[in-house]
C-alpha positions as CSV (number, residue, x, y, z in Angstrom):
1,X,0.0,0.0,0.0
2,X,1.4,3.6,-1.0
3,X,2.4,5.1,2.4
4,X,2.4,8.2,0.4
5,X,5.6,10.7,0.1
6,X,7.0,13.3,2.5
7,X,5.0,16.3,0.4
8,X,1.5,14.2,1.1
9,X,-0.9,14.5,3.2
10,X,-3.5,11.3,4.5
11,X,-7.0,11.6,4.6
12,X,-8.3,9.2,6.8
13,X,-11.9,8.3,6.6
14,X,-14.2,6.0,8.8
15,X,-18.1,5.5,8.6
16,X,-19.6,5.5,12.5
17,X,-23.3,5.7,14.6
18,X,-24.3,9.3,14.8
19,X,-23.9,8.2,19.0
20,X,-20.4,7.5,17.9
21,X,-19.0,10.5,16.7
22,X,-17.9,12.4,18.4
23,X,-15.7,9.8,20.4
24,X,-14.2,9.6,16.6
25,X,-13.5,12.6,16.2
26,X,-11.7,12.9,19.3
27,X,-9.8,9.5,19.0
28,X,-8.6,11.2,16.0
29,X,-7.1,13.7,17.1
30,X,-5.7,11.9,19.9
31,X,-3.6,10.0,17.4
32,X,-2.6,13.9,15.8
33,X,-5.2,14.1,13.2
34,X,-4.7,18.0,11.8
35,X,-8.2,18.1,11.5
36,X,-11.4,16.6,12.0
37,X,-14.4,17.1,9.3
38,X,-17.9,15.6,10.0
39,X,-19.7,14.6,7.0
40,X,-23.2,12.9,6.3
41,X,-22.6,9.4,5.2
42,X,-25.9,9.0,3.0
43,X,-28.4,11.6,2.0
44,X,-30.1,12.5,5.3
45,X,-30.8,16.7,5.5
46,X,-30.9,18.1,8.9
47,X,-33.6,20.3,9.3
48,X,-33.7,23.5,11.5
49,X,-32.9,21.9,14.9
50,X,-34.8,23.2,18.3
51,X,-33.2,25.2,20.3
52,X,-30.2,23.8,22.0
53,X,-30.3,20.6,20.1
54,X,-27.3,19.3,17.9
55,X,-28.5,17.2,15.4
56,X,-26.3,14.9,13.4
57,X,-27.2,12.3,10.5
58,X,-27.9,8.6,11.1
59,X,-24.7,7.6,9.6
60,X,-21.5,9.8,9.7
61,X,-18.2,9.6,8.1
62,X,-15.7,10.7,10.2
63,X,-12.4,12.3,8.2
64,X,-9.3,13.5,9.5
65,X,-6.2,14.8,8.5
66,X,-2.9,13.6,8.9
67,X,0.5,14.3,7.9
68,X,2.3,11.9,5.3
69,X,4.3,9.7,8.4
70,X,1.6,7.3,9.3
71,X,1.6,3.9,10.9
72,X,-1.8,2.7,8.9
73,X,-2.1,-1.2,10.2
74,X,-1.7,0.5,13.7
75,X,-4.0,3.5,13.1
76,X,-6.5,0.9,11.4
77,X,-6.0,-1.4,14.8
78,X,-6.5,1.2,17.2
79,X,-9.5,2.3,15.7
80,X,-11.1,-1.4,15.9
81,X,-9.7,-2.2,19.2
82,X,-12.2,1.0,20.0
83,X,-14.8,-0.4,18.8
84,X,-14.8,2.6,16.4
85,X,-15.0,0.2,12.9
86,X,-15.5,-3.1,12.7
87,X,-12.8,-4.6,11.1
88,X,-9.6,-3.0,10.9
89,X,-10.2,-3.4,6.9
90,X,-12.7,-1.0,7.7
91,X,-10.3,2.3,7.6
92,X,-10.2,3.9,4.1
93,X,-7.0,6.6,3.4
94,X,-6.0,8.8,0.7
95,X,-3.3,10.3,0.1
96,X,-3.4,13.9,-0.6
97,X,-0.6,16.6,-2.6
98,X,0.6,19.1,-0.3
99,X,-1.6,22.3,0.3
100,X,0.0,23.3,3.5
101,X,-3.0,22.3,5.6
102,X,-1.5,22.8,8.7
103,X,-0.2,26.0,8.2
104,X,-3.9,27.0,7.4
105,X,-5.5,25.2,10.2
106,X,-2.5,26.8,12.3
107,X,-3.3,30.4,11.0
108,X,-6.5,30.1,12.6
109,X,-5.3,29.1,15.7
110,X,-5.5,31.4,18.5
111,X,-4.5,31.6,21.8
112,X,-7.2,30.2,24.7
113,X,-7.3,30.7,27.9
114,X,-8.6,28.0,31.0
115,X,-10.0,29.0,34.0
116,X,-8.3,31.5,35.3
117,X,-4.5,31.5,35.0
118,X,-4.4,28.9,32.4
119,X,-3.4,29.9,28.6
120,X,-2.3,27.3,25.4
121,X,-1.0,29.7,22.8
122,X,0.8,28.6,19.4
123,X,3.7,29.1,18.3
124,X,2.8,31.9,15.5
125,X,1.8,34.4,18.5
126,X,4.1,35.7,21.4
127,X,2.0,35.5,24.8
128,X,0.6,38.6,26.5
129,X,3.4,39.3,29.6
130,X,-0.1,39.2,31.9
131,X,-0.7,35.9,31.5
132,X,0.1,33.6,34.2
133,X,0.8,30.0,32.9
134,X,1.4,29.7,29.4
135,X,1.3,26.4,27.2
136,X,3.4,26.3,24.2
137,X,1.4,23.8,21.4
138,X,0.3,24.2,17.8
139,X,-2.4,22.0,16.7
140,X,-2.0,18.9,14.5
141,X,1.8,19.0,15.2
142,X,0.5,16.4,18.7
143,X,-2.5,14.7,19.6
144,X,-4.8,17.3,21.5
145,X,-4.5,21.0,21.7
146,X,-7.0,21.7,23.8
147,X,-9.6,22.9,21.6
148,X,-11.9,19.2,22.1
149,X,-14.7,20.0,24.9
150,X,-12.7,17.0,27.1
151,X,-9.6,18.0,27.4
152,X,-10.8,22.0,27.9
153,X,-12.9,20.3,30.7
154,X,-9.7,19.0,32.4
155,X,-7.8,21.9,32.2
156,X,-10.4,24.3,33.3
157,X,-10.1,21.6,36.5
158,X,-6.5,21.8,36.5
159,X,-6.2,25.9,36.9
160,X,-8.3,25.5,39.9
161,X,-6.1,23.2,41.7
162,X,-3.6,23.9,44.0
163,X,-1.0,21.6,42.7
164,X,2.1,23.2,44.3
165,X,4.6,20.1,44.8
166,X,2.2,17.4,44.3
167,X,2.5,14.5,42.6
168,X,0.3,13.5,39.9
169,X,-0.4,10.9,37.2
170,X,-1.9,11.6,33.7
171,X,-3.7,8.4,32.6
172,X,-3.8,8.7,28.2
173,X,-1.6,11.6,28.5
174,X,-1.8,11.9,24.2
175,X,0.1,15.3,23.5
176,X,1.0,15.8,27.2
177,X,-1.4,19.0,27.3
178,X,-2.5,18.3,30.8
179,X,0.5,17.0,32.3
180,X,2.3,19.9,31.0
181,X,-0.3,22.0,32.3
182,X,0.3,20.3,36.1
183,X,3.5,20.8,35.5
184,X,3.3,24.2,35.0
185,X,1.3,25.0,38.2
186,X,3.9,23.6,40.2
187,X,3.8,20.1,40.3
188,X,6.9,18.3,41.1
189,X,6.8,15.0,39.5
190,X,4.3,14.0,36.5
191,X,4.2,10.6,35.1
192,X,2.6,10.4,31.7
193,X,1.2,7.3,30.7
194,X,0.0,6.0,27.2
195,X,-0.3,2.9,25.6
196,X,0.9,5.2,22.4
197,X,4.8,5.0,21.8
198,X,3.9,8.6,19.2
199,X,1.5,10.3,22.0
200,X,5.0,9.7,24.7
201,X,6.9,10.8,22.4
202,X,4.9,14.2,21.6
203,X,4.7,14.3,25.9
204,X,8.3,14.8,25.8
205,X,9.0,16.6,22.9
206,X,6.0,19.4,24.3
207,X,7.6,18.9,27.6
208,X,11.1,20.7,26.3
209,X,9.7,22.9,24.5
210,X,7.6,24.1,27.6
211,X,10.4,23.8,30.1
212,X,9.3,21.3,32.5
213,X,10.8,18.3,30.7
214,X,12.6,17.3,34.4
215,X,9.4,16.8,36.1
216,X,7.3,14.3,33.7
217,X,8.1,11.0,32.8
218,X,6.6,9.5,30.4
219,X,5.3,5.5,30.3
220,X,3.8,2.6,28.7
221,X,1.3,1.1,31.1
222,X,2.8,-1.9,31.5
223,X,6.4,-0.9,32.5
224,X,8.0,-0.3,35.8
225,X,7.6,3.3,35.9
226,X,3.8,3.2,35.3
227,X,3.5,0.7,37.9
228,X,5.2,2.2,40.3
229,X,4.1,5.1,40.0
230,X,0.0,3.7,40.4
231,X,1.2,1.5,43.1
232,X,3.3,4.6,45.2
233,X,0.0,6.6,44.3
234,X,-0.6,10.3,43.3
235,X,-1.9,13.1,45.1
236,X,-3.5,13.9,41.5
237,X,-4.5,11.5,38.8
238,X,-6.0,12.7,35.9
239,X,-7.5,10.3,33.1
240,X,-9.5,11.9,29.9
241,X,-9.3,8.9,27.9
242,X,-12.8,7.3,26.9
243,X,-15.7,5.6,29.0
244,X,-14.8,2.2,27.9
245,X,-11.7,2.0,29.4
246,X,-12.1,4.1,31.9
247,X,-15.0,1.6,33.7
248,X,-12.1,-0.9,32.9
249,X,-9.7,0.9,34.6
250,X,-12.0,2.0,38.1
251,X,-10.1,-0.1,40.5
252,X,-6.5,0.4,39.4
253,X,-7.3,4.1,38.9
254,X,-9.3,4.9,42.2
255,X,-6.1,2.7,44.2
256,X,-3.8,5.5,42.3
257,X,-5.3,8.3,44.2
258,X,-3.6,9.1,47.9
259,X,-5.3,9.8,50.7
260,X,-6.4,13.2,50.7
261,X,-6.1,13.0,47.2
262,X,-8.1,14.0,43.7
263,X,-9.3,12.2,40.7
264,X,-10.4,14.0,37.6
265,X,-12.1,11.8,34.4
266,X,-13.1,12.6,31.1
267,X,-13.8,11.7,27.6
268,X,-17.3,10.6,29.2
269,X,-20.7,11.9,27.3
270,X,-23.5,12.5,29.6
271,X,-25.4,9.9,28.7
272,X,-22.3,7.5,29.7
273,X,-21.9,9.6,33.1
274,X,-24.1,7.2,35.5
275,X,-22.7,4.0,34.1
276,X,-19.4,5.5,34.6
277,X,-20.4,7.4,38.3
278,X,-21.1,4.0,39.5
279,X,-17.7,2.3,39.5
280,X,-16.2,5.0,41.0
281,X,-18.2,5.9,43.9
282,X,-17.5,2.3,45.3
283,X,-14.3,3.5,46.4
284,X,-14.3,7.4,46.1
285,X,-15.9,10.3,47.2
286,X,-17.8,12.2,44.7
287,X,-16.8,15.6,44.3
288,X,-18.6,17.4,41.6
289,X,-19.6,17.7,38.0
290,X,-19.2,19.6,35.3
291,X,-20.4,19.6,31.5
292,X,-19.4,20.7,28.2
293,X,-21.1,20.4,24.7
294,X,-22.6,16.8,25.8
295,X,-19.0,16.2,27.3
296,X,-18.7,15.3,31.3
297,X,-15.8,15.8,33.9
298,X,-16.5,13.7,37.1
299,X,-14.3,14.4,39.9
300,X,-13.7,12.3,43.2
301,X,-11.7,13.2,46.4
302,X,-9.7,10.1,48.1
303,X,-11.4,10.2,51.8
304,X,-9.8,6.9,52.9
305,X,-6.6,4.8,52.6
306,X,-6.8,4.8,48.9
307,X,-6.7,1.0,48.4
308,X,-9.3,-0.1,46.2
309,X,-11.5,-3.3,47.0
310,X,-10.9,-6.2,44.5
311,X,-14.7,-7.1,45.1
């Protein structure tokens, strides 16, 4: 299969649910799509919606945008082990001449601010001096730039925390976005764990370029460093990954958290927020809630000894 050359560009195109897409669209660009594009996979016209409603078709294809180095079998894998496409056949790409697409998505890029304190700005504008933390990303050049209703969730909870030399763990760290952003607030030790070599790699590289490359480690989750650092436990852990995993993930996740200590999880739609709630509250306290285009952050506080039950 044509891998395409370094002047291309890869479309990559999936057909989902409606219920489906938007958890596409973000896995995309988790794995450093440039864009996203939502498109109606038959010939179904959305009417005028009611008020507050976001209507999408029956069927959608889901395309993104990626730059010409692309794993495809791996892509195609990740996207079935999701449960995203059925077959890992099911992944069509294209590749496309160079129009400097990043560039023009980049151009349109400005800077955003968090909270309170919290800014991401790219690399094409120079920070105002009153700003008080500053992220340093471009989007497409890393998986997330905090422009997806999750991960703006997650960092809105992140300016509000106190996080002066804690220790914290970001579960599906992707570009690094919020453990850069703990890091930035004063946390002495991250550790960044993804099951994604690229999204580790990204961590790092946005770690340098931000300054606060001595504080995060990045990890696979099934090396020493990861473990260790779940079984030591984290005044912070942070996971915005999806709902799926997550529920997977409740008792190793909620035994991560010290006592005393805070749990923040995302990638969750609302209507996958009880289902989620449930697992968690066996062994945490609930804290509180917040929403975001369809898009919930639940937070927990660790009351006890932090040891989650096996039952």
């Amino acid at each position: 299969m044509n891998q395409g050359t370094d002047d291309d560009w890869i479309e990559l195109t999936i057909r989902v649910e409606s219920a489906m897409a938007e958890a596409a669209e973000e896995e995309l660009f988790v794995m450093g799509a440039a864009s996203v594009t939502l498109l109606d996979a038959a010939d179904h016209p959305v009417h005028e919606p009611e008020p507050g409603e976001t209507p999408l078709w029956p069927q959608v294809l889901v395309r993104g945008l990626f730059g010409s180095v692309l794993d495809r079998a791996a892509v195609s894998e990740r996207l079935h082990a999701a449960g995203l496409v059925h077959s890992a056949d099911a992944v069509d790409f294209e590749s496309l001449a160079d129009r400097d697409w990043e560039r023009a998505w980049m151009d349109r890029f400005e800077p955003m601010r968090f909270g309170r304190d919290l800014w991401i700005c790219p690399s094409h504008r120079e920070p105002a001096p009153g700003w008080p933390v500053v992220i340093r990303l471009d989007p497409g050049l890393a998986f997330g730039s905090g422009t997806h209703p999750t991960t703006a969730l997650c960092l809105e909870w992140i300016d509000g925390q106190d996080l002066g030399g804690k220790v914290v763990i970001d579960y599906g760290c992707g570009s690094g976005i919020l453990a850069i952003a703990c890091a930035l607030k004063g946390a002495k030790r991250v550790v960044a764990i993804d099951h994604d070599r690229q999204a580790l790699t990204a961590t790092l590289d946005n770690a340098r370029r931000n300054g606060v490359e001595s504080r995060i480690i990045a990890a696979l989750p099934d090396t020493s460093e990861a473990e260790r650092a779940l079984a030591d436990r984290a005044d912070v852990v942070v996971a915005n990954i999806l709902a799926a995993p997550l529920i997977e993930l409740s008792a190793q996740l909620a035994a991560a958290v010290a006592p005393g200590g805070h749990l923040a999880l995302s990638g969750i739609l609302e209507t996958q927020s009880d289902q989620v709630d449930r697992h968690y509250r066996q062994h945490l306290q609930p804290n509180r809630q917040g929403t975001l285009e369809e898009w919930v952050l639940l937070t927990y506080d660790q009351t006890g000894n932090g040891r989650a039950s096996s039952g």
